[in-house]
C-alpha positions, 0 to 999 in steps of 0.5 A: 500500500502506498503513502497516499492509499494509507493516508486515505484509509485513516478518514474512515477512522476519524471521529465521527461528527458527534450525534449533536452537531449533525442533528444541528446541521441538519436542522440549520439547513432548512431555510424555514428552521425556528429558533424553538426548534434549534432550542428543543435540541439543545436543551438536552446537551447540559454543557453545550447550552452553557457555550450558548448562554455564555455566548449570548452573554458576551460582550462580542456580541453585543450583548447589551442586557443579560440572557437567561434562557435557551430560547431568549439565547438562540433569538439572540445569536441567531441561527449562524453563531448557534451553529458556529458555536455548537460546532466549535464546542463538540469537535473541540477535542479533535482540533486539540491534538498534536500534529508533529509533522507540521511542527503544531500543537493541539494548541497551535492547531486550536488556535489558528483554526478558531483565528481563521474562522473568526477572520473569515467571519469578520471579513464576510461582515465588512463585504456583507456576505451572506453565508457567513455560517459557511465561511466560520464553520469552514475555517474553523475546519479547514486544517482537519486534514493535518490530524491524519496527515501529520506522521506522514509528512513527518516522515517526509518532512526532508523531501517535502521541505527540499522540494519547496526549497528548491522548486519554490512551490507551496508546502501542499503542492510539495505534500501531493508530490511527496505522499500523493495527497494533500491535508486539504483533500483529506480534510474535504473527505472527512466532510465529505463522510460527515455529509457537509454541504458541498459549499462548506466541503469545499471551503474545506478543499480548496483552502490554499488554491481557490483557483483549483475550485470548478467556479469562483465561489466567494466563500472559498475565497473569504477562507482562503485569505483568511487563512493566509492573513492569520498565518501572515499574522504568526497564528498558529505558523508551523513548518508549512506556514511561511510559505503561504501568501493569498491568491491575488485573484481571490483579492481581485474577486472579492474587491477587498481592500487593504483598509478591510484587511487591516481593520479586521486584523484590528479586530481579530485581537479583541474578538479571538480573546472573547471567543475563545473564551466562551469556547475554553472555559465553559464547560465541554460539550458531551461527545458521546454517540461519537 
């Protein structure tokens, strides 16, 4: 079996999405979903609705008076953040784990995966985009596919750095050379097996090339310069990390400015401290039926 027919057979022994984040997704699909039902769910995961009312209680999100409720919580997150934080909240622990072939970790990991999708989601308000669940939820994830490929490309660590050394190409190209497969591919299979929508998977996959995407997408792109503008920033910077810079054509796509990038990086500092917050101390949402 070769590297990549190993690395490929690791997705299915990757932990399941937990029973609580796929009812969730499913019911924040439907475009008619109320706020009573998303409640109903949630009730009944003790510590996932402690994230939730930390969360309407923050001051992030504006909050301006106390919240007391489950129900009053979700009218007051609306249905994004409900989902942007459930999710967050149930695979906590899988972003936490060490990836020593990437020079990262769990707390590296965590925190530049949580940094990027603050990121995207600060970028999405500035161009009022409108999936902005997609492009949070898709940089939250979007390095998933370093937890399976980190022993491989610590493996090859040597041959992968030469050829980028050598041939000045980015450190995923030198990964599909060397393993025949990328992190961003093995993380678009794990979202594929836990039934994500296809926008949101392939935020996921094309992460690093947005232009290997079939169309231009803007979700894609938020995420992408997301990411590079986080790693640019020194969160979350492995041995892969110095050799990333946004896809101008992205930029271009988005008309976005330097004045939108400097802002949200402003914010980024605020924002990522108030977040993870409400993620890191209040109680970790139970995970069983993974």
């Amino acid at each position: 079996m070769n590297a990549k027919d190993q690395i490929v057979s690791k997705v299915s022994s990757f932990p399941t999405l937990p029973v609580m984040a796929g009812r969730l997704l499913t019911l924040l699909n439907k475009p008619d979903v109320t706020g009573a039902e998303i409640g109903k769910v949630i009730q009944f995961d003790p510590a996932l609705a402690a994230n939730l009312m930390k969360a309407a209680n923050s001051v992030y999100l504006g909050s301006s008076h106390e919240v007391a409720s489950i129900s009053e919580a979700v009218f007051r997150l609306g249905t994004k953040w409900v989902f942007q934080i459930a999710v967050s909240s149930l695979i906590y622990s899988n972003l936490r784990r060490p990836v020593g072939g990437y020079d990262l970790s769990g707390e590296d990991l965590w925190r530049h995966s949580i940094a990027v999708a603050i990121t995207a989601d600060l970028i999405s308000r500035q161009l009022n985009h409108k999936d902005v669940g997609v492009v949070f939820t898709g940089g939250l994830l979007h390095d998933m596919g370093k937890i399976i490929m980190g022993e491989y490309v610590g493996e090859s660590f040597e041959e992968i750095q030469k050829l980028v050394d050598d041939e000045e190409i980015s450190f995923e190209e030198a990964e599909r050379r060397v393993l025949g497969i990328d992190h961003a591919e093995i993380g678009a299979m794990v979202a594929e097996n836990w039934k994500f929508p296809v926008v949101l998977t392939a935020c996921i996959r094309y992460h690093h090339n947005p232009a290997a995407a079939p169309e231009p997408n803007q979700s894609i792109d938020i995420v992408h310069i997301a990411d590079a503008l986080c790693l640019m920033q020194g969160y979350g910077i492995g041995r892969d990390g110095i050799s990333y810079r946004p896809d101008p054509d992205a930029v271009t796509r988005l008309n976005i400015s330097n004045s939108i990038l400097e802002l949200v990086t402003s914010q980024l500092v605020t924002a990522l401290e108030e977040v993870d917050n409400v993620i890191k101390e209040a109680p970790v949402a139970q995970t069983a039926g993974r």
